[in-house]
C-alpha positions in Angstrom: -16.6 22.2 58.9 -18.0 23.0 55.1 -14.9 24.6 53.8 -11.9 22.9 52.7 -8.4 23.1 54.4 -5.8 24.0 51.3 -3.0 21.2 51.5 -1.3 21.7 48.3 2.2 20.8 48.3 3.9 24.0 46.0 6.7 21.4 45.2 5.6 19.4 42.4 8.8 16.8 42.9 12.6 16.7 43.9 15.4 15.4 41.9 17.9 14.3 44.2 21.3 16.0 44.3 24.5 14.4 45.8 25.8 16.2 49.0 23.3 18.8 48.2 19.7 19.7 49.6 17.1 18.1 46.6 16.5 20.3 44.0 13.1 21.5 43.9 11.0 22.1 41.1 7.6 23.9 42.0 4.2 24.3 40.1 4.8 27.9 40.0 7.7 27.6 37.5 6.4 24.8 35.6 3.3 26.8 35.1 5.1 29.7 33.5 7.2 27.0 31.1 3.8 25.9 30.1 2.3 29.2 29.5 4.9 29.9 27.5 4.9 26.8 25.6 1.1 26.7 24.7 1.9 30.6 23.7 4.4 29.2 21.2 1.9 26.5 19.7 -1.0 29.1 19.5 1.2 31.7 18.0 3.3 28.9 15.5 -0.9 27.7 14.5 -2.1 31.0 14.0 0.7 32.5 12.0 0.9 29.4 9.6 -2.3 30.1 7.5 -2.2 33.8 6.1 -5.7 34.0 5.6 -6.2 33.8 9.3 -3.2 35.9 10.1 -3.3 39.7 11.0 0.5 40.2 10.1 0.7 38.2 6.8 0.5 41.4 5.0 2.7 42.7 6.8 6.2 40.6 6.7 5.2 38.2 8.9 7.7 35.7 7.0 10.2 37.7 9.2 8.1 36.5 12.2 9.4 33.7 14.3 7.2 32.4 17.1 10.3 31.1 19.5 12.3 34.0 19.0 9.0 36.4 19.8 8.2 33.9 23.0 11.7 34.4 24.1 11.7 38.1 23.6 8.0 38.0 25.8 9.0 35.6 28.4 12.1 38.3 29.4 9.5 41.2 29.6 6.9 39.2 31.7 10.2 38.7 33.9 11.7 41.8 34.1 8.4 43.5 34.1 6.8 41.5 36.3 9.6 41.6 39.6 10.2 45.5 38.6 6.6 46.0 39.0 6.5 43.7 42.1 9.2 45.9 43.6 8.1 49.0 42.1 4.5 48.5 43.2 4.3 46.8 46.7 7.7 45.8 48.4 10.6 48.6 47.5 13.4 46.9 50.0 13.7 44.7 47.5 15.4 47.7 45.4 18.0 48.2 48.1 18.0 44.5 49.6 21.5 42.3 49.3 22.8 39.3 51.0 25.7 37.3 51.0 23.9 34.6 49.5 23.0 34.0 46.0 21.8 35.8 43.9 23.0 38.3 46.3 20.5 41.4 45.3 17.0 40.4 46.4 15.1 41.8 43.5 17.1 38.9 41.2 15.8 36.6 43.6 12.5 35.1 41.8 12.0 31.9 43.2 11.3 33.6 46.1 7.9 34.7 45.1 6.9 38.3 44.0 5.8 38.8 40.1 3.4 42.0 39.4 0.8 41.0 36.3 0.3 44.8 35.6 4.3 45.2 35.3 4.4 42.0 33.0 2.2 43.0 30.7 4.0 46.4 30.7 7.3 44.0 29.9 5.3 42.1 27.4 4.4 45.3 25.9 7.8 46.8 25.5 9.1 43.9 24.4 6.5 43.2 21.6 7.5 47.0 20.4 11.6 46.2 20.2 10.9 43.4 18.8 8.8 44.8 15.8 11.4 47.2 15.3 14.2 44.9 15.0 12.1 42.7 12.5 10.5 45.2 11.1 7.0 43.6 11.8 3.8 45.8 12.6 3.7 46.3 16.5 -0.2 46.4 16.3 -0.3 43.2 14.9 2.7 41.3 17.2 -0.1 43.1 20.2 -2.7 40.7 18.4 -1.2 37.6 18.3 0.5 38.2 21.7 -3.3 39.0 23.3 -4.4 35.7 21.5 -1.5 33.6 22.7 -1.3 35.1 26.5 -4.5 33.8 28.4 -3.2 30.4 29.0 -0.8 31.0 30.8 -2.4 33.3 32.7 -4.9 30.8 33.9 -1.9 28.7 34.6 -0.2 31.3 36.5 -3.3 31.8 38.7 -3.7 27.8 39.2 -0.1 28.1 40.8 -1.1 30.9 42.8 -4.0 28.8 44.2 -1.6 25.8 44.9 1.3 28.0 46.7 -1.7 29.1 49.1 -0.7 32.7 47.9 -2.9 35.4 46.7 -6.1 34.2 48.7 -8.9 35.9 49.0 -11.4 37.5 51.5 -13.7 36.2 54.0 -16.5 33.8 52.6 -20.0 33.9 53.4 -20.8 30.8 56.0 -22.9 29.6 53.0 -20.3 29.4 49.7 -19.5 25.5 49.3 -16.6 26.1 47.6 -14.6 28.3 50.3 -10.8 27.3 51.3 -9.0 27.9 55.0 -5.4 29.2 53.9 -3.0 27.7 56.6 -0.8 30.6 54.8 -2.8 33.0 56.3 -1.2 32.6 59.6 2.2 30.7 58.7 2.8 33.0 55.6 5.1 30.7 53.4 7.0 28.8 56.4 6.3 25.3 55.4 7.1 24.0 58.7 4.6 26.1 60.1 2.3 25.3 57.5 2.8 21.4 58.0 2.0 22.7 62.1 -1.4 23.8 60.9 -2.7 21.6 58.9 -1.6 18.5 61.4 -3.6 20.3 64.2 -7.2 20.3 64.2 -7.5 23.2 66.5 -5.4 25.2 64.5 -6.9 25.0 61.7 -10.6 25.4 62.8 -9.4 28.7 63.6 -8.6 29.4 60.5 -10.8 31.9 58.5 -13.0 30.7 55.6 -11.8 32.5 52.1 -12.8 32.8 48.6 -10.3 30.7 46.5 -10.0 33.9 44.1 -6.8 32.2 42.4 -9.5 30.2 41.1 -12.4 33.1 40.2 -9.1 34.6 38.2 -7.8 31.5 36.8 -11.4 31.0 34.9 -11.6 34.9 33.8 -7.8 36.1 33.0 -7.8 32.5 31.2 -10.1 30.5 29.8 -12.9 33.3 29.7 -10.4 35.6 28.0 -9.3 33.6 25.7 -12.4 32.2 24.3 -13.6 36.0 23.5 -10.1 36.8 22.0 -10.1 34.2 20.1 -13.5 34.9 18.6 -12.6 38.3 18.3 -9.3 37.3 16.2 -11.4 35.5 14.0 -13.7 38.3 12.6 -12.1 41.0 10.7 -10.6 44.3 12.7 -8.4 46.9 12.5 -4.7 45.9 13.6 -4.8 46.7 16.8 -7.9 45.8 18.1 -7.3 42.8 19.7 -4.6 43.4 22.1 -6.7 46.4 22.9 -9.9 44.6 23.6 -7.0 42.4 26.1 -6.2 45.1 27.8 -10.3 46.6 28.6 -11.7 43.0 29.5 -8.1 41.9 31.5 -8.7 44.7 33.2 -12.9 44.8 33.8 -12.0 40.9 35.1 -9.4 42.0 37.3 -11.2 44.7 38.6 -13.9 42.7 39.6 -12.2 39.3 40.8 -10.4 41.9 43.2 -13.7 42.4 45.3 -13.3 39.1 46.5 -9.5 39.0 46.8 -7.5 39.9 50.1 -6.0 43.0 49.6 -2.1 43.2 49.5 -0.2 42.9 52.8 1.1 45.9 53.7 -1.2 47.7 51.0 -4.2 47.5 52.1 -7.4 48.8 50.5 -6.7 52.6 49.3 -8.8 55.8 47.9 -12.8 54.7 47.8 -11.9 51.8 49.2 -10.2 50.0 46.0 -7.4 47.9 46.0 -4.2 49.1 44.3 -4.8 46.0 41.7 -8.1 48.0 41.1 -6.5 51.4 40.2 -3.9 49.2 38.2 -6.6 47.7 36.5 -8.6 51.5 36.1 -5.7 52.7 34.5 -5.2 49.9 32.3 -9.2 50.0 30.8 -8.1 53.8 30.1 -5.3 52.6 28.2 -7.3 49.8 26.5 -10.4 52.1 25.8 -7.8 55.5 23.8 -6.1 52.6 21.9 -9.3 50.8 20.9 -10.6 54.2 19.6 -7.4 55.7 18.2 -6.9 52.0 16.1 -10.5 51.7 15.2 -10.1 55.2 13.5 -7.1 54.1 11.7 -4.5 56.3 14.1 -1.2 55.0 14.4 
């Protein structure tokens, strides 16, 4: 068989704890820790030459890159389960256990972060915080479009190694296609272990696109590279992080024709996915603040 069985281990090691399961520590989080980080060093290089920087003129001596990080990574949280919960699984609105954290939505580790809602967390959190500095909140959307691809393409990576997110059936011909034990054992890694230990089982497994992958190369490194080319020519403040917004959205659009759609989702109206009409209404967004900025609007 052409395609490759996925046999990732989501766990990227285990500090041992005394009298206590090991502590896991999985790609997943470490990804976003990265993302974050590389945000901070992209934002801290950008913002230190004023000739290259879209808010010098406007106070960005009151602009500090860890304090603005911190302020994006709690949107792209809160933003990003809200959305989850919002979007595709409401029980987790009205779901508590005895265990901790006791109300399922706090519950992260578990899996469950909605790009469209982080981005919408990123994007009220880029506006308070230009209020309390009293910073230009076209320009913070600038240097926040410049500094968020990475860790997008990071984000997708871990999607690809947690087996999650997979996409749909691959032409017998694609070299490059991925049998997701997930797609039977869902996240049970004993069942996953089952799968992949059993050559029968896993025959029967179905051929996908890795998607993770087609997104990690778009929403990241693609992205970025125009961004940052675009950041380097002269525009109205603004532009960027509305130029994020129309080609994060055409990508996502597109990579979602060859992802599975959501369980319990489905495909909807003209056969899109619900990531598609997210991704519709985003361009719309991207394509009345492109104009209005352009034009000078506020």
């Amino acid at each position: 068989m052409s395609s490759w069985l996925h046999s990732l281990d989501p766990v990227a090691f285990r500090i041992p704890v005394p009298g206590l399961p090991p502590l896991e520590v999985r790609w997943y989080g470490l990804a976003y820790l990265l993302g974050f980080y590389l945000a901070f060093l992209l934002l801290r290089r950008w913002t230190a030459d004023p000739a290259r920087n879209c808010a010098a003129a406007d106070g960005i001596g009151r602009f500090d890159p860890a304090e603005f990080i911190s302020t994006a990574a709690l949107g792209v949280v809160i933003g990003g389960r809200l959305g989850y919960a919002l979007l595709y699984d409401p029980h987790l609105l009205i779901g508590f256990s005895a265990r901790f954290p006791f109300w399922e939505l706090l519950a992260i580790w578990h899996g469950g972060m909605a790009s469209h809602g982080g981005m919408v967390g990123v994007g009220v959190a880029t506006l308070l915080y230009a209020r309390r500095r009293g910073l230009s909140a076209r320009c913070l959307f600038d240097l926040a479009a410049v500094a968020t691809p990475p860790g997008l393409g990071l984000g997708r990576l871990a999607n690809f190694v947690n087996g999650e997110l997979y996409g749909r059936p691959a032409p017998s011909w694609l070299p490059w296609a991925v049998r997701f034990p997930q797609e039977i054992a869902g996240a049970d890694p004993v069942r996953i272990a089952a799968i992949r230990s059993n050559p029968a089982a896993a025959a029967l497994l179905t051929p996908r696109h890795p998607s993770q992958l087609y997104e990690a190369l778009l929403e990241g490194l693609v992205l970025f590279l125009i961004l940052r080319w675009l950041a380097l020519r002269e525009h109205a403040r603004g532009m960027i992080g509305a130029w994020f917004l129309i080609l994060y959205a055409i990508f996502r659009f597109l990579v979602e024709f060859s992802r599975e759609p959501d369980v319990g989702v489905g495909l909807q109206w003209l056969g899109l996915s619900r990531g598609q009409w997210l991704s519709l209404a985003m361009l719309g967004v991207g394509m009345v603040l492109a104009r209005r900025w352009k034009a000078g609007g506020a």
